[in-house]
C-alpha positions in Angstrom: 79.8 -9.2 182.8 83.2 -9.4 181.4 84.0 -7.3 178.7 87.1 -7.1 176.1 89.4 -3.8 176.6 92.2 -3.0 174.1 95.6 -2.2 175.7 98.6 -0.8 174.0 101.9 -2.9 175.1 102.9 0.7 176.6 99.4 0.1 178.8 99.8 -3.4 179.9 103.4 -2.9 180.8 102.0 0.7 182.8 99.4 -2.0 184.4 101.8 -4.3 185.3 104.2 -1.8 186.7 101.0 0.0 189.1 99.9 -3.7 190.1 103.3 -4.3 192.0 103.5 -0.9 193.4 99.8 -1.3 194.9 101.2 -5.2 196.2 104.1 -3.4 197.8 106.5 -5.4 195.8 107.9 -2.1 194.2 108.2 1.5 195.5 106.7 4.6 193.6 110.1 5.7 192.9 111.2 2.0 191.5 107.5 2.8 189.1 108.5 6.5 188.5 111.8 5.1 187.1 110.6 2.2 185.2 107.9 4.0 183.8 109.6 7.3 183.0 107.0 9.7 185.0 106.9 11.6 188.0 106.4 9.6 191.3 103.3 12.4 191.3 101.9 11.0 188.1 102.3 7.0 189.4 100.2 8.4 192.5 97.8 9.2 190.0 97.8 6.1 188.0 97.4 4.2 191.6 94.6 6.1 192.1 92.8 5.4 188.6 93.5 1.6 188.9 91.8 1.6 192.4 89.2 3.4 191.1 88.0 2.4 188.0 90.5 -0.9 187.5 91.9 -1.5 183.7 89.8 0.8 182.1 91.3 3.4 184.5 94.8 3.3 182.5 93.4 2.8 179.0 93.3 6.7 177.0 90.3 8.1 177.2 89.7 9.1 173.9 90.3 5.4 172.4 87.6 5.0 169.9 86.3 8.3 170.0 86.7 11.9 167.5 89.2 14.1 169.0 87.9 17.3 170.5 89.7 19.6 168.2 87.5 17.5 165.3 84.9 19.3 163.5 81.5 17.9 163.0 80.1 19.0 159.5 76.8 18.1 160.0 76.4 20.1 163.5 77.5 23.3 161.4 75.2 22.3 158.4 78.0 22.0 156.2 77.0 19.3 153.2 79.5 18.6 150.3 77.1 20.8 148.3 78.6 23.9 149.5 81.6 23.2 150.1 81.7 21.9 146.3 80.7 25.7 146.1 84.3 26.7 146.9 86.2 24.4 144.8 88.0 24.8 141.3 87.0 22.7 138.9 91.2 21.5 139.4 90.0 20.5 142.5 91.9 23.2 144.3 90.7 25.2 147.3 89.6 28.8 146.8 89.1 31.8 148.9 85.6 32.4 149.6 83.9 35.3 148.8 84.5 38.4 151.4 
């Protein structure tokens, strides 16, 4: 099954880098350089493509809420209340203590 991934430029170009270090037509220090990482962190990225191929070098969060996101509806929050602590200006208010 072949499926469609969306790569950054800065993603291909990490892919294309990776894929000549793992031909042996580049070192990890020629990647490191090109790449601006640590010869640790191309280790790494070597290690992803093996592993799980493309998708490996693609962000993980792509598509998805960031963790630091709240979700309203998990917390029961509606616009009702928080309507509740609104001017009528549309300015924020303290809540009650």
């Amino acid at each position: 099954m072949n499926e469609v991934l969306t790569m950054s430029h800065k993603e291909v170009d990490k892919h294309h880098v990776i894929r000549q270090i793992l031909d042996r037509k580049m070192t990890w220090a020629q990647g490191a350089e090109q790449l601006g990482v640590s010869e640790r962190h191309v280790g790494r990225l070597c290690s992803k493509l093996r592993k799980n191929g493309k998708r490996g070098l693609i962000h993980s969060l792509r598509g998805k809420a960031g963790n630091r996101k709240a979700n309203l509806e998990l917390l029961g929050i509606n616009d009702e209340f928080i309507d509740r602590f609104r001017k009528p200006n549309g300015a924020k208010r303290e809540p009650p203590v």
